[in-house]
KEZA-233053 format. One record per atom (N, C-alpha, C): residue in three letters; x, y, z. Coordinates in steps of 0.2 Angstrom, whole numbers, padded with zeros to 4 digits, always signed. Example, Ala and Ser with C-alpha at 12.3 -4.5 7.8 and 13.67 -1.06 7.14 Angstrom:
// residues 2
Ala+0066-0028+0039Ala+0062-0022+0039Ala+0066-0016+0039Ser+0064-0011+0035Ser+0068-0005+0036Ser+0064+0000+0039
END
This chain:
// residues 183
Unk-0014+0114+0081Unk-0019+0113+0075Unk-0024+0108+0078Unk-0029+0111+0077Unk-0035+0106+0078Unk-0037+0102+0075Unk-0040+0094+0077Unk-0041+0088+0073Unk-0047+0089+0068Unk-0052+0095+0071Unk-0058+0095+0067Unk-0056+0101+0064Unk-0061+0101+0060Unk-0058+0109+0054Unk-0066+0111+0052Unk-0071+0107+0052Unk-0077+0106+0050Unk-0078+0109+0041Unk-0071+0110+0037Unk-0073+0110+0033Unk-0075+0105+0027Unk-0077+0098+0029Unk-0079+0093+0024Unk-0087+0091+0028Unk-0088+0095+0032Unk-0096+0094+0035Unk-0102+0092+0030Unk-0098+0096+0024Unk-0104+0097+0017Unk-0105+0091+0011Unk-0099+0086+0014Unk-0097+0079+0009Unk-0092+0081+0003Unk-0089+0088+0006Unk-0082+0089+0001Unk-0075+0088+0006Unk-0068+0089+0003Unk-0062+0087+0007Unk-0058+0093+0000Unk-0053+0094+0004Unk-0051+0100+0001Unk-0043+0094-0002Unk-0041+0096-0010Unk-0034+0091-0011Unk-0031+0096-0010Unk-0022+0095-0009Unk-0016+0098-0008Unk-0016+0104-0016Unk-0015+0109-0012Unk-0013+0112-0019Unk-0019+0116-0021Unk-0024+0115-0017Unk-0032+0119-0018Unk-0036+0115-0020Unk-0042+0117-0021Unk-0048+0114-0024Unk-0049+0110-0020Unk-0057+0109-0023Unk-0062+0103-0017Unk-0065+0100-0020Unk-0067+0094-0017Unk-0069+0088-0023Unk-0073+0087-0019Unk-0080+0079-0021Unk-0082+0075-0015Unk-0081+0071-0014Unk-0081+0070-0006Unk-0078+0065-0004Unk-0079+0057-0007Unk-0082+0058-0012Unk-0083+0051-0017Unk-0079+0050-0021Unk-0076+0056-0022Unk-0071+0057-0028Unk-0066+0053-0031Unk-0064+0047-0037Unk-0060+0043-0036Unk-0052+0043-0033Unk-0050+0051-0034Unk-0044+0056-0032Unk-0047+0053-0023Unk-0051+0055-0020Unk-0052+0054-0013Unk-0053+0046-0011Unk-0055+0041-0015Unk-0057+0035-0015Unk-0049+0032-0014Unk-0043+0034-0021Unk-0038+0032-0019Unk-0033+0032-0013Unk-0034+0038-0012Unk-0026+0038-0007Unk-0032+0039+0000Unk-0039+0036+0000Unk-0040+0032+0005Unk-0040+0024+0006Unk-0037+0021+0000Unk-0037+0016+0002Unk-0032+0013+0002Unk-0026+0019+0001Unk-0018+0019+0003Unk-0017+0020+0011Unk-0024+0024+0011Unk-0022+0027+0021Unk-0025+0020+0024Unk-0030+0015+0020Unk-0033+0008+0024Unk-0026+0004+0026Unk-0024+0004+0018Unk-0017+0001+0018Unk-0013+0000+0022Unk-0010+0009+0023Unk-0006+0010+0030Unk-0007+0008+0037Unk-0014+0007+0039Unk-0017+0006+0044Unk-0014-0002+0046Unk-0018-0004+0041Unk-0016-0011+0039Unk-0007-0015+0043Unk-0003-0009+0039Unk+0003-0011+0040Unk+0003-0011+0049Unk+0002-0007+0051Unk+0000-0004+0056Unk+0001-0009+0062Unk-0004-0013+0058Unk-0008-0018+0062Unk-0003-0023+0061Unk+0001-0027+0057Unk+0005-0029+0056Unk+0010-0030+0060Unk+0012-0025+0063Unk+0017-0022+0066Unk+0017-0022+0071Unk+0010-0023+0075Unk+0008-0024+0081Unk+0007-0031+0082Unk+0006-0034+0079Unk+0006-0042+0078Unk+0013-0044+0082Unk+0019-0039+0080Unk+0023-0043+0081Unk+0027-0046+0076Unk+0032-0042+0071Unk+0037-0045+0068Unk+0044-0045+0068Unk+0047-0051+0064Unk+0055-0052+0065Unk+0057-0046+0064Unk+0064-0043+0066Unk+0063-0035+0066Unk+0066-0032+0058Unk+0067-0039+0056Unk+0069-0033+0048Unk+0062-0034+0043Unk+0058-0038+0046Unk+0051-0037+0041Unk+0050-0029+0047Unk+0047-0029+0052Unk+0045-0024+0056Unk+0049-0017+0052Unk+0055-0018+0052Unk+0059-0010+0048Unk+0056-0011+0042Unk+0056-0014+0036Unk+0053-0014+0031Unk+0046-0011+0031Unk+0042-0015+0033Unk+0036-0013+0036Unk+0036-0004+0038Unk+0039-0002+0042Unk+0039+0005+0045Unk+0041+0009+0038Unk+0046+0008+0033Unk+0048+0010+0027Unk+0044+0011+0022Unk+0039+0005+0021Unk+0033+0005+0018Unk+0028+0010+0021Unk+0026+0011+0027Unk+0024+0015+0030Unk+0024+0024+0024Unk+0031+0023+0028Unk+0032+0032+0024Unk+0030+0031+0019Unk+0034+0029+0014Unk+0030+0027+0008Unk+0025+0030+0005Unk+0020+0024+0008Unk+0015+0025+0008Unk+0010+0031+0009Unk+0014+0037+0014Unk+0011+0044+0017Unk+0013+0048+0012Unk+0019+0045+0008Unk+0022+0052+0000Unk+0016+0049-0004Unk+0014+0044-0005Unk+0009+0040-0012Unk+0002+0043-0009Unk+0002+0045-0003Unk-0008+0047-0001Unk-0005+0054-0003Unk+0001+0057-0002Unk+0001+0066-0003Unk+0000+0065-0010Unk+0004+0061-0015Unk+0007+0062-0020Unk-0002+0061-0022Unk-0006+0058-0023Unk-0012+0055-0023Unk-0017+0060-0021Unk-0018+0064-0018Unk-0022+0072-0016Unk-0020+0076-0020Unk-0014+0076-0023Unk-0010+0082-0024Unk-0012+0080-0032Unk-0016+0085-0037Unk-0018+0085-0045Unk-0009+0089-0047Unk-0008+0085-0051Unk-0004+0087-0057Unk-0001+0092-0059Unk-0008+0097-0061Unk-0005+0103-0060Unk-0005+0106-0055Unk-0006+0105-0051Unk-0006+0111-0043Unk+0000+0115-0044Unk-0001+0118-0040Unk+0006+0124-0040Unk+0009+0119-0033Unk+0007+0117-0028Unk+0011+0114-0022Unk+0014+0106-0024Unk+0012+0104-0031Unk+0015+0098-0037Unk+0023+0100-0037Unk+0026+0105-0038Unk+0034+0106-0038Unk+0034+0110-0033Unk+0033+0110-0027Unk+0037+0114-0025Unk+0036+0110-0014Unk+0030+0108-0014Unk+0032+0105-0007Unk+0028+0096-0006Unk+0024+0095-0013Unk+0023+0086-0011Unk+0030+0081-0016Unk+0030+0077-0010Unk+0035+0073-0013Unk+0030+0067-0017Unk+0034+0067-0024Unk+0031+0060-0031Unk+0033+0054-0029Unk+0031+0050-0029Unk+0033+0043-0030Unk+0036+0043-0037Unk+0045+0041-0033Unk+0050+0041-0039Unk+0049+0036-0044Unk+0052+0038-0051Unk+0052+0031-0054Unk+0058+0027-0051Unk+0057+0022-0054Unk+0062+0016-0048Unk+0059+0015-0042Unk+0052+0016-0038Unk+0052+0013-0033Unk+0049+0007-0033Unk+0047+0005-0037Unk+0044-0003-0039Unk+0049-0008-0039Unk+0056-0004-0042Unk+0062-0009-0043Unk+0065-0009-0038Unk+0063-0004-0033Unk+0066-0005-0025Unk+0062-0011-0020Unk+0057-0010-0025Unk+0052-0017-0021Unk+0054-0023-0024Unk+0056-0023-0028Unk+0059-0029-0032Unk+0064-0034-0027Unk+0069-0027-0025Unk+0075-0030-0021Unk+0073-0033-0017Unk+0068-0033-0013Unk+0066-0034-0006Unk+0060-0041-0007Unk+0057-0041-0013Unk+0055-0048-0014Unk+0060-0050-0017Unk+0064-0051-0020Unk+0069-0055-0021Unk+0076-0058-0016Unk+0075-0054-0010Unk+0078-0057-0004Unk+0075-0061-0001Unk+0068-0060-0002Unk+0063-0064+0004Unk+0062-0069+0002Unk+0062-0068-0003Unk+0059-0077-0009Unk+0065-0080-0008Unk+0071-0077-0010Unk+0077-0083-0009Unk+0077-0088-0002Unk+0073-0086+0001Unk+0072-0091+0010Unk+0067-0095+0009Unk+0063-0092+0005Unk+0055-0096+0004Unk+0055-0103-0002Unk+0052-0109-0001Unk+0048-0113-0005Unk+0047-0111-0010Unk+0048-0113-0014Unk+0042-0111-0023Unk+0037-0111-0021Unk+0033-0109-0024Unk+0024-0111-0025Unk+0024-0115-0031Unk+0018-0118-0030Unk+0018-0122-0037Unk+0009-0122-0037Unk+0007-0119-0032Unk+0001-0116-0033Unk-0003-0112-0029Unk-0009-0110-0028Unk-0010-0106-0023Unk-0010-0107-0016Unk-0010-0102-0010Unk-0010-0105-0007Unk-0016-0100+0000Unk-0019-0102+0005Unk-0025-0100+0005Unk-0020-0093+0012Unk-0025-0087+0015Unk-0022-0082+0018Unk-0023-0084+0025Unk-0017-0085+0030Unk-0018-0086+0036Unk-0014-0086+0041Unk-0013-0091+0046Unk-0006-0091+0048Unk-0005-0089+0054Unk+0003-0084+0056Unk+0003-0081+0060Unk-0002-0075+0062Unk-0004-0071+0067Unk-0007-0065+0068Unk-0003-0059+0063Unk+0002-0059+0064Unk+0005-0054+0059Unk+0007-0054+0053Unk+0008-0063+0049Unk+0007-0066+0044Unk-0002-0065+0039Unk-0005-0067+0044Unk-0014-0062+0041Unk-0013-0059+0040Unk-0013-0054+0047Unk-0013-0047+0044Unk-0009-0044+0038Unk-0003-0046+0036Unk+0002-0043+0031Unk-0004-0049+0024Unk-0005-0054+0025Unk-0012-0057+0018Unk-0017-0052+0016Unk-0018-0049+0023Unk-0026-0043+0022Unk-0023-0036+0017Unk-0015-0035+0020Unk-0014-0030+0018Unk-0012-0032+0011Unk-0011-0035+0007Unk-0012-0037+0000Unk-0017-0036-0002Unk-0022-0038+0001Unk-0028-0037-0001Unk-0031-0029-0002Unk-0031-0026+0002Unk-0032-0020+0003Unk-0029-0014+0000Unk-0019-0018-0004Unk-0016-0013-0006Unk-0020-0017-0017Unk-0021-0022-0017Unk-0025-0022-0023Unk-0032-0017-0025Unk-0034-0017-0019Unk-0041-0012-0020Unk-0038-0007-0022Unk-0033-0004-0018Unk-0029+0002-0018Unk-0028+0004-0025Unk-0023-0001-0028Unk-0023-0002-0036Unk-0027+0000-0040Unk-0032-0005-0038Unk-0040-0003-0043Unk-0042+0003-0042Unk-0043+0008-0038Unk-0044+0014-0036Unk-0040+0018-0039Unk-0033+0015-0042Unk-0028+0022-0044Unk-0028+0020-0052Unk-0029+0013-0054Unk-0030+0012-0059Unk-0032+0019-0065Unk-0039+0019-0066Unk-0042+0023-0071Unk-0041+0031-0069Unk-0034+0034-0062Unk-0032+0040-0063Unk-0025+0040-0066Unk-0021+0035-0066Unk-0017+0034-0070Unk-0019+0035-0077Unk-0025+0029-0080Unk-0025+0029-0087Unk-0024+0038-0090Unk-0031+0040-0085Unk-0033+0047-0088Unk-0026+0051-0087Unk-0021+0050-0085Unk-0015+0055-0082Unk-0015+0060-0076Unk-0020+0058-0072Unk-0020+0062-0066Unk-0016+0062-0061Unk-0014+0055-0061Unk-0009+0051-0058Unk-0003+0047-0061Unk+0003+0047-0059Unk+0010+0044-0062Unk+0010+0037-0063Unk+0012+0035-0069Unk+0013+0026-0069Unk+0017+0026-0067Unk+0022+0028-0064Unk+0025+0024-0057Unk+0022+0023-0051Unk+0017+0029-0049Unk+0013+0026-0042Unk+0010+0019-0044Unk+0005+0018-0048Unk+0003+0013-0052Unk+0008+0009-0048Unk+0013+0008-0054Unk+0018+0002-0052Unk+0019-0003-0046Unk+0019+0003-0042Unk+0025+0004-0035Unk+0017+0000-0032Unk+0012+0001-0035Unk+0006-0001-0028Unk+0005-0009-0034Unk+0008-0011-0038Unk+0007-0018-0038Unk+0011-0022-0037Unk+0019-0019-0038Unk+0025-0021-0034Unk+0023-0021-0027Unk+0021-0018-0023Unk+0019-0018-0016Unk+0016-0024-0013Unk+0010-0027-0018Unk+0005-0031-0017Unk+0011-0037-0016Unk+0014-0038-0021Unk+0018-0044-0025Unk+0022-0045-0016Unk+0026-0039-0014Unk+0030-0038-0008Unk+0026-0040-0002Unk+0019-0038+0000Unk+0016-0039+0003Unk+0013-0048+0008Unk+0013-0050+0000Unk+0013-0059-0002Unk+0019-0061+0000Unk+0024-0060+0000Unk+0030-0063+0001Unk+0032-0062+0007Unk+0031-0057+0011Unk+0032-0055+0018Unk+0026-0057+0023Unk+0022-0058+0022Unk+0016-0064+0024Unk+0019-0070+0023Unk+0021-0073+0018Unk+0024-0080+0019Unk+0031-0082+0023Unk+0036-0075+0022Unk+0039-0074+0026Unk+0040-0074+0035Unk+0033-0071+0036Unk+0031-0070+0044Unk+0028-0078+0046Unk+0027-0080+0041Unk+0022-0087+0042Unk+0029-0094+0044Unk+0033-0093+0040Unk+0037-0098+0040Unk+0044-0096+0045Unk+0046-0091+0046Unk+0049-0088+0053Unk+0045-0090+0059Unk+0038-0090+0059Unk+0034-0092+0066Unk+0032-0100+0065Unk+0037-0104+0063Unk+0036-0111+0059Unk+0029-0114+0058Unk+0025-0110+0054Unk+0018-0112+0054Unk+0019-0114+0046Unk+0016-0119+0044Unk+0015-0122+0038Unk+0010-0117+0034Unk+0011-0117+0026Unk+0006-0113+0023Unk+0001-0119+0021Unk-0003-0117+0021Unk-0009-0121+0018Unk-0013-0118+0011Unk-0010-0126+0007Unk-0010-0126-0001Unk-0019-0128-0004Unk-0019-0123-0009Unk-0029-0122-0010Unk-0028-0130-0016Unk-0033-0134-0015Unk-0033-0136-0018Unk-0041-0138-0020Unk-0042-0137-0028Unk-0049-0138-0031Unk-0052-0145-0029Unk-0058-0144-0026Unk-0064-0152-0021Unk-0062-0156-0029
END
């Protein structure tokens, strides 16, 4: 398979399941900033983390490649039952598990606190940040129904995940967080 296909030369991109939209498209806007995302973790990873955030991380990954299919892939398609995997319900609560083990290690916050730290502690701040865009992108194909409110969910459970495993990586690399406090 070739990397180029020159079918999107025109400023279209074909979704799963047929049809073609432009690449401006909110459908195309979303599960590329689920592919930022992934990149992101990516980066994260290369950073250098303890190895059960790095497994977690890898897990997030896949994830992420069913929510960019499930995210191309319109509702009704014919390849919608038959070969793209949905983001199930309950994967938000699967992210639940996973900030509620992290946090059990972690200090309370009792306020905010600003994005930095280790190389791989950033880069997991960034990826919060870019898995929120990601949200506001899926947002209004949710509302309309194009999109599942469980993807929804699962990408603001994620953010929440995201945060915690940043502070997680900050405090494993015995760096202090630094607490925002108003001049």
């Amino acid at each position: 398979m070739k990397i180029y296909t020159r079918g999107g030369d025109g400023g279209e991109t074909g979704l799963f399941g047929g049809g073609r939209v432009p690449k401006h498209h909110p459908r195309v806007e979303a599960y590329g900033a689920v592919d930022e995302l992934n990149a992101v973790l990516g980066m994260a990873r290369a950073e250098g983390l303890p190895a059960d955030l790095d497994g977690l991380c890898a897990r997030l990954q896949k994830e992420l490649f069913d929510l960019g299919a499930d995210l191309a892939t319109p509702a009704d398609s014919s390849a919608a039952a038959s070969r793209v995997v949905r983001i199930p319900e309950g994967a938000a609560e699967a992210l639940e598990g996973e900030i509620d083990r992290l946090e059990a290690g972690l200090e309370p916050l009792d306020t905010f606190i600003l994005p930095g730290g280790s190389p791989a502690g950033a880069t997991l701040h960034l990826g919060r940040t870019v898995c929120r865009r990601a949200e506001r992108r899926v947002t209004p194909l949710a509302r309309d129904g194009e999109v599942s409110a469980a993807a929804l969910r699962y990408l603001n459970r994620l953010s929440d995940l995201l945060f915690v495993m940043a502070r997680t990586a900050n405090q494993r690399a015995g760096l202090p967080e630094h607490r925002w406090t108003p001049e």
